[in-house]
N, C-alpha and C positions, 0 to 999 in steps of 0.2 A: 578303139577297144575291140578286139575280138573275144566273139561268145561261141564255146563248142556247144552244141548241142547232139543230145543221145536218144535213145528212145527204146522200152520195149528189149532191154538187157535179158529179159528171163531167165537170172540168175547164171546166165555161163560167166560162167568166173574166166573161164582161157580167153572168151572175148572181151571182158571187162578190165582185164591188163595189158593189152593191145590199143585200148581205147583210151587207158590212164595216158600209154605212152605214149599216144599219140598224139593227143590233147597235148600234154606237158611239151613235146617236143617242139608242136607248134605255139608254145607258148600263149596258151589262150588266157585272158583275166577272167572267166567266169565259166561254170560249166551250167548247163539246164538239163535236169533228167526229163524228161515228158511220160515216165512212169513205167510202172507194168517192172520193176526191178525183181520183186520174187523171193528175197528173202533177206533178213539184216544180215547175213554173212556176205553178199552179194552187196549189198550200199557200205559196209565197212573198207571196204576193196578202195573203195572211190577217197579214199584219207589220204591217198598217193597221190591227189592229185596234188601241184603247185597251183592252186586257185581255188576261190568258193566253188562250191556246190550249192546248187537249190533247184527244187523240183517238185513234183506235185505226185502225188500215190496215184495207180491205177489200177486197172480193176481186177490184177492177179494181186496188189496191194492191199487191199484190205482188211483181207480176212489173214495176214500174214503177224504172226507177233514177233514185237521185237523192232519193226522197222522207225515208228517214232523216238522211238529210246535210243536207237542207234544215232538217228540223224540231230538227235539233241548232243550226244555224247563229244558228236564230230563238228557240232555247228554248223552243220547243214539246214538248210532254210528250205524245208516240205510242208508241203499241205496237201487239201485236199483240193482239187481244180475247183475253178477257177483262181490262179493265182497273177494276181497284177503287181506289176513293176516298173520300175523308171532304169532302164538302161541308154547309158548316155546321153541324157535327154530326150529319150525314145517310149512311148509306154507300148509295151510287151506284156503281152498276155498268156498262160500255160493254158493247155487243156491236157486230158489223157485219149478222151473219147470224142470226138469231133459235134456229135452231135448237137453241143449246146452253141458253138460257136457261133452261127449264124444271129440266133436269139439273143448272145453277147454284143455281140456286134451292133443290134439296131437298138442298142441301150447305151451303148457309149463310142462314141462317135470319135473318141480323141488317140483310138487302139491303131497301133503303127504295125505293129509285126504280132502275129498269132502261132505260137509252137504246138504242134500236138504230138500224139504219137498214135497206138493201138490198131490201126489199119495194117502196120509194117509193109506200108507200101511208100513210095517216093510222093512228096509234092510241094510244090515249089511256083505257086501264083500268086498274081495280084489281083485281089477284087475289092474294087474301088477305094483305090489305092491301101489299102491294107493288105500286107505281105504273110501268107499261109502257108507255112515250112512243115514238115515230115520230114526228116532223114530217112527215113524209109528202115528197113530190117536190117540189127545189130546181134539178133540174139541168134541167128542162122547158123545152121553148121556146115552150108560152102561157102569156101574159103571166096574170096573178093565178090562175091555178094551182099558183103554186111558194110553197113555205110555209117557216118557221122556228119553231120553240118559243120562250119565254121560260118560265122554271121563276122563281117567287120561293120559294127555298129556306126563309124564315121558315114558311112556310104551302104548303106545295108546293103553289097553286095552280098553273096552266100556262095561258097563253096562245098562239096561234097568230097571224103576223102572214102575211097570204097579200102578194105581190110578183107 
């Protein structure tokens, strides 16, 4: 099962159709936004994708109207972080803002892969043995500095496709 992961879109819509197509092309099962989207016209965009969507709001997310009614409208699966899940027999955790992640962590011990975003910087470690992903900056405006993950959940290897 491959999982694309996005992060920190900030509503560029020319990058957010770059990224549908990218996603679709590589045939992902599952997308994860790790937040910070920016506006329900900007999450509506993501209907293009061939796969779920689910994601957790960030902190240009909140104060944003419209973005829960959209993500109902499309059956997209949003919250507010922390967002837990079982991907391929894997449990996978959202954050937006890294900060809690630590404090997640020494509460449940059974967290395999940790998503965040809101730094829009790259990270890609393991700290004991739990796997801590950022694709790093998607919402940029130079060109091949904007990036996306792909996770193939068999083997949680991880790939970055820069755009």
């Amino acid at each position: 099962m491959l999982v694309g992961v996005v992060s920190d879109t900030h509503n560029n819509l020319k990058n957010i159709e770059t990224i549908i197509s990218l996603f679709n092309e590589k045939k992902v099962d599952l997308v994860v936004h790790t937040g910070d989207i920016a506006s329900s016209i900007a999450l509506t965009k993501f209907a293009n994708l061939n796969c779920d969507l689910v994601g957790v709001y960030g902190n240009n997310d909140r104060n944003e109207l419209g973005l829960s009614e959209t993500a109902s409208v499309n059956n997209f699966k949003f919250q507010e972080p922390p967002f837990s899940l079982i991907i391929n027999n894997k449990n996978v955790v959202i954050f937006h803002e890294p900060d809690c992640i630590d404090n997640y962590l020494m509460e449940n011990h059974d967290t395999d892969v940790v998503l965040h975003g809101h730094t829009h910087r790259y990270r890609n470690e393991i700290r004991e043995g739990v796997i801590l992903f950022n694709p790093g900056e998607s919402a940029g405006m130079l060109k091949g500095k904007n990036a996306i993950g792909i996770i193939d959940m068999k083997n949680l290897s991880i790939k970055r496709i820069f755009f």
